[in-house]
ZANU-450949 format. One line per 10 residues: number of its first residue (from 1); for each residue x, y, z of N, C-alpha, C. Coordinates in Angstrom, 1 decimal, m for minus. Example, Ala and Ser with C-alpha at 12.3 -4.5 7.8 and 13.67 -1.06 7.14 Angstrom:
REM residues 2
1 = 13.2,m5.7,7.8,12.3,m4.5,7.8,13.2,m3.3,7.8  12.8,m2.2,7.1,13.7,m1.1,7.1,12.9,0.0,7.9
//
This chain:
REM residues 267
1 = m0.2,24.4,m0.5,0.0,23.8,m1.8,m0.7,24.6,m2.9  m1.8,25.1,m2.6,m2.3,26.5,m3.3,m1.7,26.9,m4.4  m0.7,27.6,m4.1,m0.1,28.5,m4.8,1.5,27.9,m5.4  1.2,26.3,m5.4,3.1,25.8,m5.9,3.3,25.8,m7.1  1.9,26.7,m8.1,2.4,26.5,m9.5,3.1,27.9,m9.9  2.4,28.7,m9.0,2.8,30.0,m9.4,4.3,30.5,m8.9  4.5,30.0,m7.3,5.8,29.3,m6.6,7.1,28.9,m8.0  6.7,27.7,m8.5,7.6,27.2,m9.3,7.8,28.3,m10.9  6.5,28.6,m11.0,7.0,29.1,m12.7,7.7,30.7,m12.4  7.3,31.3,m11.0,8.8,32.6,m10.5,10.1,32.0,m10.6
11 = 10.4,30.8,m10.5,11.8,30.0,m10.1,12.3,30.6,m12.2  13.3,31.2,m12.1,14.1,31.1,m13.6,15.3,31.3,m13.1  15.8,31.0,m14.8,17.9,30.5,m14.6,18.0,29.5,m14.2  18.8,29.3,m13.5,20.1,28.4,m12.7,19.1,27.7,m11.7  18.3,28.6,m10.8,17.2,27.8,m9.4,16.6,27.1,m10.3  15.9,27.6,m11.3,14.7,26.8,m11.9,15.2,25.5,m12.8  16.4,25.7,m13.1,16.9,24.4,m13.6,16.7,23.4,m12.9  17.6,23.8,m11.4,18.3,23.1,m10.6,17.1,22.0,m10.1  15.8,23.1,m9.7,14.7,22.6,m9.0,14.1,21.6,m9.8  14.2,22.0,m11.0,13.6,21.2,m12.2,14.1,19.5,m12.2
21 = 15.7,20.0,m12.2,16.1,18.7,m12.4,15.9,17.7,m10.5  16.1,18.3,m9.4,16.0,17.5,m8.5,14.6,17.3,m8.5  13.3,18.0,m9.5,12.4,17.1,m9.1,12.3,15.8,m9.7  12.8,15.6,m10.9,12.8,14.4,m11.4,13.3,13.3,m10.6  14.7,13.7,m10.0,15.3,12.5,m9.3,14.8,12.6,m8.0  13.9,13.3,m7.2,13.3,13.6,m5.9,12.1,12.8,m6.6  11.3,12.5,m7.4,10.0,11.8,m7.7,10.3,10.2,m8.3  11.8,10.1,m8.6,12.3,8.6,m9.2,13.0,8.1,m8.2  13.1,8.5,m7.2,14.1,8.0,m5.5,12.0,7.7,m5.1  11.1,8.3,m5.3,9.6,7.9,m4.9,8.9,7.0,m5.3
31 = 9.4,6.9,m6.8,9.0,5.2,m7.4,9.3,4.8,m7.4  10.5,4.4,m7.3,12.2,3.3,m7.2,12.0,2.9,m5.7  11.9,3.8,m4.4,11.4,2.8,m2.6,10.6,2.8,m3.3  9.0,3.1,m3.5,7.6,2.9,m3.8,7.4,0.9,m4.3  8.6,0.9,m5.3,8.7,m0.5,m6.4,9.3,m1.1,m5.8  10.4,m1.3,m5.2,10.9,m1.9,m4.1,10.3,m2.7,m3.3  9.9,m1.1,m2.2,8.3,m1.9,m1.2,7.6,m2.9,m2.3  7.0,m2.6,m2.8,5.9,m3.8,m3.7,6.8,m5.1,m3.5  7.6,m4.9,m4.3,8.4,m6.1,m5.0,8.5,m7.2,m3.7  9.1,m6.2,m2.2,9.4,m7.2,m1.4,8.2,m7.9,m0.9
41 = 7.1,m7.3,m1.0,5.6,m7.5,0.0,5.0,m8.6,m1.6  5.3,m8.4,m2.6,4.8,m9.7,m3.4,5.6,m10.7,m3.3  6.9,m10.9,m3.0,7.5,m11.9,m2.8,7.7,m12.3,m1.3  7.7,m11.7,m0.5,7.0,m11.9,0.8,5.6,m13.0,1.0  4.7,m12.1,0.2,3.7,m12.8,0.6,3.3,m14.5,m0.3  3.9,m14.3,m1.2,4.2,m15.5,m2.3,5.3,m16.7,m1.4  6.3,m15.8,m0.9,6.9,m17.1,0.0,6.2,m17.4,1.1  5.7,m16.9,1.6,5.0,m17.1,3.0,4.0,m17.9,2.6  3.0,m18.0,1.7,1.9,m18.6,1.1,2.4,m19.8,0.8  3.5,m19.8,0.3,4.1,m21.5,m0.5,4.3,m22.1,1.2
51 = 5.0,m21.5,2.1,5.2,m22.4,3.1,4.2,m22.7,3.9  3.0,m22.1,4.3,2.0,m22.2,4.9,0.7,m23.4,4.2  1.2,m23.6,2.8,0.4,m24.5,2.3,1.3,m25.7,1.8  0.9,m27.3,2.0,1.4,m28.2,1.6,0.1,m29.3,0.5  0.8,m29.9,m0.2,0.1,m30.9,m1.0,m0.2,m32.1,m0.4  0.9,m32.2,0.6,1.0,m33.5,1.6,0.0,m33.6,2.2  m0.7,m34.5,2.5,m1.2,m34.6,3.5,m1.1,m35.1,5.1  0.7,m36.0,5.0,0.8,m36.3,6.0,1.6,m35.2,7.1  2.4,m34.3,5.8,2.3,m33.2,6.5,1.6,m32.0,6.6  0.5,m32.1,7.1,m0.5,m31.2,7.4,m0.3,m31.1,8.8
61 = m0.7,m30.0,9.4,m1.0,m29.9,10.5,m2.6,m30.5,10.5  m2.7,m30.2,12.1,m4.7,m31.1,12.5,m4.6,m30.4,13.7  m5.8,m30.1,14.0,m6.5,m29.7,15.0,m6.8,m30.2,16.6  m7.1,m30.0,17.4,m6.8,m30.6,18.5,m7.8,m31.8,18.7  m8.8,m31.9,17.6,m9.4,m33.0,17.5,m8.8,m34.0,16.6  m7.7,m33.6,16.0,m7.1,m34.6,14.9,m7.4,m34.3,13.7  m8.3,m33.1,13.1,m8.7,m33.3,12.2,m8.1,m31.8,11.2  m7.5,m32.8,9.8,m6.5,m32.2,8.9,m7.0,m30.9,8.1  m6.4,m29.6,8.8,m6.4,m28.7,8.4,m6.5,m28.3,7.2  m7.5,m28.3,5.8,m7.7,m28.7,4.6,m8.0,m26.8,4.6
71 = m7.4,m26.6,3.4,m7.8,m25.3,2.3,m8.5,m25.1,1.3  m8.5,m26.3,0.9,m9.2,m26.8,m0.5,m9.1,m28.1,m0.8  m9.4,m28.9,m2.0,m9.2,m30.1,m2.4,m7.8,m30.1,m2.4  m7.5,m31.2,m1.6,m5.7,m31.4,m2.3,m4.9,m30.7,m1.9  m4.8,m29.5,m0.9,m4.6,m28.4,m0.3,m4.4,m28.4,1.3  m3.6,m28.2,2.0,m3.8,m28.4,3.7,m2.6,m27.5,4.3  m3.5,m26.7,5.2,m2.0,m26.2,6.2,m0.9,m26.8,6.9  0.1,m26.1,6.8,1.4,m26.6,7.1,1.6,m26.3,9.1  2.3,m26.5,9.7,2.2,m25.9,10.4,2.5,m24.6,10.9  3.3,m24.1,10.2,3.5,m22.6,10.1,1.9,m22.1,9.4
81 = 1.3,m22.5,8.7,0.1,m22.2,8.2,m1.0,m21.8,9.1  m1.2,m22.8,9.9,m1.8,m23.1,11.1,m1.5,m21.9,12.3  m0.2,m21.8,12.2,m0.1,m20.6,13.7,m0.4,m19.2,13.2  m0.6,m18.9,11.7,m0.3,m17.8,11.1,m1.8,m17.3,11.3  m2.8,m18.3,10.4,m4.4,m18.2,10.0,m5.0,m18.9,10.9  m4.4,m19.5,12.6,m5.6,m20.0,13.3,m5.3,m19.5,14.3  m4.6,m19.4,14.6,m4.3,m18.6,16.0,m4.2,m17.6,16.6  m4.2,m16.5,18.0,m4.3,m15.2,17.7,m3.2,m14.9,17.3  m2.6,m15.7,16.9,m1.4,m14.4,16.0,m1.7,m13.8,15.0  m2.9,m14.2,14.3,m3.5,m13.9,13.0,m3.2,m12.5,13.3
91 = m4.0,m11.7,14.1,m4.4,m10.4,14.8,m2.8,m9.8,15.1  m2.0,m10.2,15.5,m0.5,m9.4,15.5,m0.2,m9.4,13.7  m0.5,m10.3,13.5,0.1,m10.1,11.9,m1.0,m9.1,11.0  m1.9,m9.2,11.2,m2.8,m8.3,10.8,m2.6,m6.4,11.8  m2.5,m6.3,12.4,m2.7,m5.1,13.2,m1.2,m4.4,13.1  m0.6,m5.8,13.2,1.1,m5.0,13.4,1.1,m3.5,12.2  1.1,m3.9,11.1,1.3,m2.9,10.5,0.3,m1.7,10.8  m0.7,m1.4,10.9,m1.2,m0.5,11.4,m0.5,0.0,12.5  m0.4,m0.6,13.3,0.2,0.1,14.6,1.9,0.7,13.8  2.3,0.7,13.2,3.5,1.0,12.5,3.2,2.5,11.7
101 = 2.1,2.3,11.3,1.6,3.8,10.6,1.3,4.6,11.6  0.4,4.1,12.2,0.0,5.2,13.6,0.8,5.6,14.6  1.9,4.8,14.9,2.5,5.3,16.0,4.2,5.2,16.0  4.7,4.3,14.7,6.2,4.2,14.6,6.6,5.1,13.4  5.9,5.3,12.4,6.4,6.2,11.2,6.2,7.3,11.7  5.7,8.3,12.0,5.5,9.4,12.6,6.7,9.8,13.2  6.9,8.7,14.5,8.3,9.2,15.0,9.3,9.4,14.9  9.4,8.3,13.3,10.8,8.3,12.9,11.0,9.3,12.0  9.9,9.9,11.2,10.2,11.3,10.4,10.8,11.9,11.0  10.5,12.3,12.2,10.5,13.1,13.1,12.3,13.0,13.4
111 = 12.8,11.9,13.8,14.1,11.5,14.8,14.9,10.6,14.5  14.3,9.9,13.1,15.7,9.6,12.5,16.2,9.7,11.0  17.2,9.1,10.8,18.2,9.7,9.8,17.4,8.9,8.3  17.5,9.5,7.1,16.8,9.2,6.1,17.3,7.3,5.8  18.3,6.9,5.9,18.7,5.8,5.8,17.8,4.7,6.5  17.9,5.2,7.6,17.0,4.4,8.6,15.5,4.1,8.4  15.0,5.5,7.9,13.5,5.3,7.8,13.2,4.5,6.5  14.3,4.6,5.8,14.0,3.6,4.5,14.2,2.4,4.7  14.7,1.8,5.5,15.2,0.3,6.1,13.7,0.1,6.6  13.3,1.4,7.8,11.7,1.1,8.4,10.8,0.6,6.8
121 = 11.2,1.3,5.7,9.7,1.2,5.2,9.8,m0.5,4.4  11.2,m0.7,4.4,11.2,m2.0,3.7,11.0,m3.1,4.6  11.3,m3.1,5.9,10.5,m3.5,6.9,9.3,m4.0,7.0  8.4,m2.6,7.2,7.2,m2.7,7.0,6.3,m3.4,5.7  7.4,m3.2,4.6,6.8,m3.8,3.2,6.7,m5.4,3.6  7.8,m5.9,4.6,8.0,m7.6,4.3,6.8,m7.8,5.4  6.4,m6.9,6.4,5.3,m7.2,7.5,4.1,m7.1,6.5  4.0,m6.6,5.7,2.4,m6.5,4.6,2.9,m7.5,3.8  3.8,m8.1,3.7,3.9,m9.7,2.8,3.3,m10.6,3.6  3.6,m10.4,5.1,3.0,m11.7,5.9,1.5,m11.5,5.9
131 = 1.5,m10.1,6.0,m0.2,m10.3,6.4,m1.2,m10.6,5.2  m0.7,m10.2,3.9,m1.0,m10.1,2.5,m0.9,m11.9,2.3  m0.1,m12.4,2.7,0.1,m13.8,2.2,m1.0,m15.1,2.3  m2.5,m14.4,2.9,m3.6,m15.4,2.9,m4.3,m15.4,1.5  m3.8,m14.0,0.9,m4.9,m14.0,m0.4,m4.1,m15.2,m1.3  m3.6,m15.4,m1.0,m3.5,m17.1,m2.1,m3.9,m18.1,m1.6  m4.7,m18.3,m0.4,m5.3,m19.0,0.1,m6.9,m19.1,m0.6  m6.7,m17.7,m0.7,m8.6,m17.2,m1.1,m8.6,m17.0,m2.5  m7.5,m16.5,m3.5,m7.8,m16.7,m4.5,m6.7,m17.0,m5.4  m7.5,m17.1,m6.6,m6.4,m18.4,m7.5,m5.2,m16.8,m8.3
141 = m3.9,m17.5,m8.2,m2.8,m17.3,m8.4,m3.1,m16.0,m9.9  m4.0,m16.8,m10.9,m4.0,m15.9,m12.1,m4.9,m14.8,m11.4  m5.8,m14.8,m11.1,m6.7,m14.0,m11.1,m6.0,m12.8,m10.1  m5.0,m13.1,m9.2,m3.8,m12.3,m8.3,m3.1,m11.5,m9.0  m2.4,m12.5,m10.2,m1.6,m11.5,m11.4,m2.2,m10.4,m11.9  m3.5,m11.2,m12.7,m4.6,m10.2,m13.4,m5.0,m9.0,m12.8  m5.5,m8.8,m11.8,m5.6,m7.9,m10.9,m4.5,m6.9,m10.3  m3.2,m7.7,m10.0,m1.8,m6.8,m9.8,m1.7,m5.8,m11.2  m2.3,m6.8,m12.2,m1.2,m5.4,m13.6,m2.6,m4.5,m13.9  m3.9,m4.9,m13.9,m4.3,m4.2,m13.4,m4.3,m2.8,m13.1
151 = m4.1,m3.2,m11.4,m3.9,m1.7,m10.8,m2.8,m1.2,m10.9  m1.8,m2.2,m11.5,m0.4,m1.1,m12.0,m0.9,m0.1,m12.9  m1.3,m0.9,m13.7,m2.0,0.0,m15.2,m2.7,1.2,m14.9  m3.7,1.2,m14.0,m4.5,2.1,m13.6,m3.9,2.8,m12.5  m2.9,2.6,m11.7,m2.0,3.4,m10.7,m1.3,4.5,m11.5  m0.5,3.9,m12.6,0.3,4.6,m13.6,m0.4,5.4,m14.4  m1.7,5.2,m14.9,m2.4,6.2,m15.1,m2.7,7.3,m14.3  m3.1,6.9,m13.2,m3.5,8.2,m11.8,m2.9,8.7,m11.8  m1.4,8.3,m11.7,m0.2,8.7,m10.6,0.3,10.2,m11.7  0.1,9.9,m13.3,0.7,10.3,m14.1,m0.3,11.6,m14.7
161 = m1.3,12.0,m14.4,m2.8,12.7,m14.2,m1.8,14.0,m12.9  m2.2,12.9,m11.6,m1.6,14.2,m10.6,m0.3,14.8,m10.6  0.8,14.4,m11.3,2.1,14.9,m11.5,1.7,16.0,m12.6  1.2,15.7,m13.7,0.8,16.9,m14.9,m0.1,17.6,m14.6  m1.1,17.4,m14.1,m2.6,18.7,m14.4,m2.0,19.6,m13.8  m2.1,20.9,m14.2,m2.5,21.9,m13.9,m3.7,22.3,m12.6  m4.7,21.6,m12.9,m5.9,21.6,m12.1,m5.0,21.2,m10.5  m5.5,22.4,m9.0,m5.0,22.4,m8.1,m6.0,21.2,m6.9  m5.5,19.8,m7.0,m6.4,18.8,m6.2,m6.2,18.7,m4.8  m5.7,20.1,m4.4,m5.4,20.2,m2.6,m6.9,19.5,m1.7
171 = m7.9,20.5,m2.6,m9.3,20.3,m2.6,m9.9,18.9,m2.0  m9.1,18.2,m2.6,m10.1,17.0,m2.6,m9.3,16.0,m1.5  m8.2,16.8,m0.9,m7.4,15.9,0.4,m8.7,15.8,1.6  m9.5,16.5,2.3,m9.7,16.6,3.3,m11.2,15.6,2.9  m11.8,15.3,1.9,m13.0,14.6,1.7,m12.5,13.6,1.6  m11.7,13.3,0.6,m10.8,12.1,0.2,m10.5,11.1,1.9  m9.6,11.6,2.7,m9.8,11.1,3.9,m10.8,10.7,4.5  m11.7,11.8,5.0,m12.9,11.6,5.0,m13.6,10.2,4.9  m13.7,10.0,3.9,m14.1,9.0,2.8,m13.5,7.7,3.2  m12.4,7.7,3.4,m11.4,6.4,3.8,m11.7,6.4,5.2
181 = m12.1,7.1,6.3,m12.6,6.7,7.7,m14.0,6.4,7.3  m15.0,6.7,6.5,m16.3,6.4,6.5,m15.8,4.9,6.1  m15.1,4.5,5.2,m14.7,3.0,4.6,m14.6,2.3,5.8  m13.6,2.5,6.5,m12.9,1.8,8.0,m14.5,1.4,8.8  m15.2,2.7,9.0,m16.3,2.0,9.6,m17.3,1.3,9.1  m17.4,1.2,7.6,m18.6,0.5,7.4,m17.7,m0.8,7.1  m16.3,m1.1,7.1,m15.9,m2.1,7.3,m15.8,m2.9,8.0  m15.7,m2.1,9.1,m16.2,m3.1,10.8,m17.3,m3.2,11.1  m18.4,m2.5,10.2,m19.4,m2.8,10.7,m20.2,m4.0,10.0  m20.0,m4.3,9.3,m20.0,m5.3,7.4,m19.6,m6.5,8.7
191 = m18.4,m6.7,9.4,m17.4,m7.8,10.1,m18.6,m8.5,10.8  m19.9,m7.7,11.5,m20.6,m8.3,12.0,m22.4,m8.5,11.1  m22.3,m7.3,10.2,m23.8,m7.8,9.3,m23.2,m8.7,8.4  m22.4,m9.0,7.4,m21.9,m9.9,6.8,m23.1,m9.4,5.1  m22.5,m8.4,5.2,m23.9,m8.0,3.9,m22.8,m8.4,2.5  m23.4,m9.0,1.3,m22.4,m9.0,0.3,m23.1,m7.8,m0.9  m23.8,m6.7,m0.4,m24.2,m5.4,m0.9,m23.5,m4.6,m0.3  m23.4,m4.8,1.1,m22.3,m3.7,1.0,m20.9,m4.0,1.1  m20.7,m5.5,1.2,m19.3,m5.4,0.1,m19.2,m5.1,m0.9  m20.4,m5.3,m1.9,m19.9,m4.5,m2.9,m19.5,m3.3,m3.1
201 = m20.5,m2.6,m2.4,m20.5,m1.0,m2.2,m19.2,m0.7,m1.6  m18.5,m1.1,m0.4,m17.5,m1.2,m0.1,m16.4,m1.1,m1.0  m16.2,m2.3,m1.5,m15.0,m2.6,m2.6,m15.3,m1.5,m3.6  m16.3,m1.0,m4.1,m16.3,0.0,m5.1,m16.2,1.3,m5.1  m16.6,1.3,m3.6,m16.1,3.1,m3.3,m14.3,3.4,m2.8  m14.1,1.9,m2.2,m12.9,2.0,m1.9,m11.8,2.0,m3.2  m12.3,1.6,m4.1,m11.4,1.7,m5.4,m11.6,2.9,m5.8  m12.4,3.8,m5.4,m12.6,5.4,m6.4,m11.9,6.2,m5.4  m11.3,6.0,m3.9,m11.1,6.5,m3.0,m9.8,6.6,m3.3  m9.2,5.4,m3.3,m7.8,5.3,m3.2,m7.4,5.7,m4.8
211 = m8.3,5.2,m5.7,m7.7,6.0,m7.0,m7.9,7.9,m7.3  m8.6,8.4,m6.4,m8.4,9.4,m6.1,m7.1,10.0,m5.3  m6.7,9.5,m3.9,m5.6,9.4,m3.2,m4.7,9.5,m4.4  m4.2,8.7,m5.1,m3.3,8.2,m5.9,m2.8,9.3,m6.4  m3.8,10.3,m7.4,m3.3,11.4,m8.2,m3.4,12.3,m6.9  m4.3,12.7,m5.7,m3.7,13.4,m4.6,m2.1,13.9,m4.5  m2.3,12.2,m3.7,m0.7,12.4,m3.1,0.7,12.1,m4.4  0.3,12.0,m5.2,1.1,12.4,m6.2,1.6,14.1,m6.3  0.5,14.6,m6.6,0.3,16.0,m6.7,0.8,16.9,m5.1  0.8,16.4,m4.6,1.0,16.9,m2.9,2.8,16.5,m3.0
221 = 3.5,15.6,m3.3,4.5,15.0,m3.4,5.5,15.7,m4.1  4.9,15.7,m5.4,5.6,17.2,m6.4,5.6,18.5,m5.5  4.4,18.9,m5.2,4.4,20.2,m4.7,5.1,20.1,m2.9  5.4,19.5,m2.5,6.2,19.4,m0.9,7.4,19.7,m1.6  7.9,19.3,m2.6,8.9,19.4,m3.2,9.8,20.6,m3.9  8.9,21.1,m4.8,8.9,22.3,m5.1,9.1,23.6,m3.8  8.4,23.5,m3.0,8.2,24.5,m1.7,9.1,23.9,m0.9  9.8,23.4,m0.6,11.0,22.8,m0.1,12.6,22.9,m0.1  12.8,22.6,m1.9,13.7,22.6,m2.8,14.6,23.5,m2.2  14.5,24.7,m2.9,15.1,26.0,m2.8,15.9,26.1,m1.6
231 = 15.3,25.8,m0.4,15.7,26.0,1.0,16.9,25.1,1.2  17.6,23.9,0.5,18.6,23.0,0.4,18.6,22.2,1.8  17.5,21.8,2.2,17.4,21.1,3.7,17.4,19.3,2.8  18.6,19.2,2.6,18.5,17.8,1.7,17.9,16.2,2.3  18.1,16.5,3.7,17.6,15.5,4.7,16.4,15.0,5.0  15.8,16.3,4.8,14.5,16.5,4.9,13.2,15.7,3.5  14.5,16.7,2.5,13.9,16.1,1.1,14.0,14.2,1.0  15.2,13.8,1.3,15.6,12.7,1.5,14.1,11.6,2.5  14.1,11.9,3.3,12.8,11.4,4.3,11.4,11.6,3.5  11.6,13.2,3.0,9.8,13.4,2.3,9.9,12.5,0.7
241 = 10.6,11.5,0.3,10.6,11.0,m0.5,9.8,9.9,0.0  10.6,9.1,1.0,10.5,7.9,1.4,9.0,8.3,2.0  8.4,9.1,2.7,7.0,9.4,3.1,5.8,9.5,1.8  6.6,9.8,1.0,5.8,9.9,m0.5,5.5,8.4,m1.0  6.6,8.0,m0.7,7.2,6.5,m1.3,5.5,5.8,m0.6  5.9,5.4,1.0,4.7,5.1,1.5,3.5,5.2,1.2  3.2,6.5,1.2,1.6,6.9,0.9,1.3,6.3,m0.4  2.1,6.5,m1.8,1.5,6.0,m3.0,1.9,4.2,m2.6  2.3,3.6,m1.6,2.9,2.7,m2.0,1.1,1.7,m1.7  0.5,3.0,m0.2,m0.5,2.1,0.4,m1.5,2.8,m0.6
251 = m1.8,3.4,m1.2,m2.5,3.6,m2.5,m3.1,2.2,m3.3  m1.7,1.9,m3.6,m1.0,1.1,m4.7,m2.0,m0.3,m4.0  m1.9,m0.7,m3.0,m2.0,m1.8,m2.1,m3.8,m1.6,m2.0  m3.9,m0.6,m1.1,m4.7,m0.8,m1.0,m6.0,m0.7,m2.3  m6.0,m0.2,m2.8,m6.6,m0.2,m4.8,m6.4,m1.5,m5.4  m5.3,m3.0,m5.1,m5.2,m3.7,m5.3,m6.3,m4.7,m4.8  m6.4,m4.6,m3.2,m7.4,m5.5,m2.5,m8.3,m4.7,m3.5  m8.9,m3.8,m2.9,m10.2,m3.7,m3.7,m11.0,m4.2,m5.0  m9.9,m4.0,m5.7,m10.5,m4.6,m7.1,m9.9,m6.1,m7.1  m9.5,m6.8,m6.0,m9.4,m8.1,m6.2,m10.8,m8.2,m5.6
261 = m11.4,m8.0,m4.7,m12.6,m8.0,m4.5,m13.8,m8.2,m5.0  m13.6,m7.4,m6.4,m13.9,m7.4,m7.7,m13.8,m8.6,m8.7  m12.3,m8.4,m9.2,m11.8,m9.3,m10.0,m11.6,m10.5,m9.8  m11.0,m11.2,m8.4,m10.7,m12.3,m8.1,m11.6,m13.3,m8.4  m11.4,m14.4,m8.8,m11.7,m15.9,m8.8,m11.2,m16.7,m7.3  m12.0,m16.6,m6.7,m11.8,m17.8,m5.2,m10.9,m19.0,m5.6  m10.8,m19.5,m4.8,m10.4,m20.8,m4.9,m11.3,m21.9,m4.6
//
């Protein structure tokens, strides 16, 4: 990725056009799945949340002692509520997606047709609705919006930083990661001290992490593109969209938790 500025500005005439114009619609096929995924994983998890919670009380589910599965004042799980947040399914609904990054997207780059992998990622988007669907449990509805536009605001800022500079941010891929496994572990390790210092520390480094990622793989996205292009392997470009699409999508997502972390008002 080094060298994709000097790569592109050799490209003149007719190639340099051509490349010019398919990066535009090669980076708007990236926001367009990218917005999509969201869209379905907010309304995923917004439906999933409405059915898991009732006002009723007589429809509530209750526990094997009888006793009414309450969320808040005035508030009680449904029974789909109940199998979702008490049961080990929690943990399939939670993990499923992971296990989808690590071991199912990979293969499908790899072995299937670009149609397909995009059906995978909208898939995957409605599986991070289900699992996403407790934070309305935990916090209140505005303070979800507040926080969503938010990190739109500040996504579209990032995103729009690593598409323009000049400055080559290859550099900062391998710390950047880095950085996101040091998170992973002091997040499981946090699961058992229960420190709310280093949640904070947590939620605040994880917001600089992933707003880093953000202008990254923006910049990595253009330039796969550029070094690509020329070669007319359109299938390929086709898939490395939808892979673009993902990475800014868990950017997007993940930069959201964190500063709700932040921002949120509980319930």
């Amino acid at each position: 990725m080094a060298n994709y500025q000097s790569a592109y500005s050799s490209d003149t005439g007719a190639l340099g056009a051509r490349i010019d114009a398919g990066l535009r619609a090669h980076m708007n096929k990236v926001y367009g799945t990218m917005s999509v995924g969201m869209l379905i994983t907010a309304l995923g998890a917004w439906a999933i949340a409405g059915l898991a919670v009732t006002g009723d009380m007589s429809a509530a589910a209750t526990n094997a002692e009888g006793q009414v599965l309450a969320v808040s004042q005035g508030e009680y799980l449904t029974s789909l509520g109940a199998l979702l947040y008490t049961t080990p399914l929690r943990y399939v609904v939670m993990f499923a997606p992971l296990a989808f990054i690590f071991f199912g997207f990979g293969a499908m780059m790899r072995n299937a047709s670009a149609a397909a992998l995009q059906v995978a990622f909208f898939v995957f988007s409605a599986m991070i609705g289900l699992s996403l669907s407790s934070i309305f449990l935990i916090y209140t509805d505005i303070s979800i919006v507040q926080t969503f536009l938010v990190t739109a605001i500040a996504f579209a800022g990032l995103s729009l930083f690593g598409y323009t500079t000049k400055r080559n941010l290859s550099g900062m891929g391998t710390f950047l990661v880095m950085g996101v496994i040091g998170l992973l572990v002091a997040m499981v390790l946090n699961i058992f001290i229960a420190s709310a210092a280093m949640t904070f520390a947590i939620s605040a480094i994880g917001v600089l992490l992933f707003a880093g990622l953000t202008a990254y793989d923006t910049q990595t996205i253009k330039a796969n593109y550029i070094a690509h292009a020329a070669q007319g392997d359109q299938e390929w470009l086709e898939k490395s969209a939808i892979a673009g699409a993902l990475n800014l999508y868990l950017d997007f997502l993940n930069m959201f938790q964190f500063l709700l972390m932040f921002l949120g008002n509980r319930e």
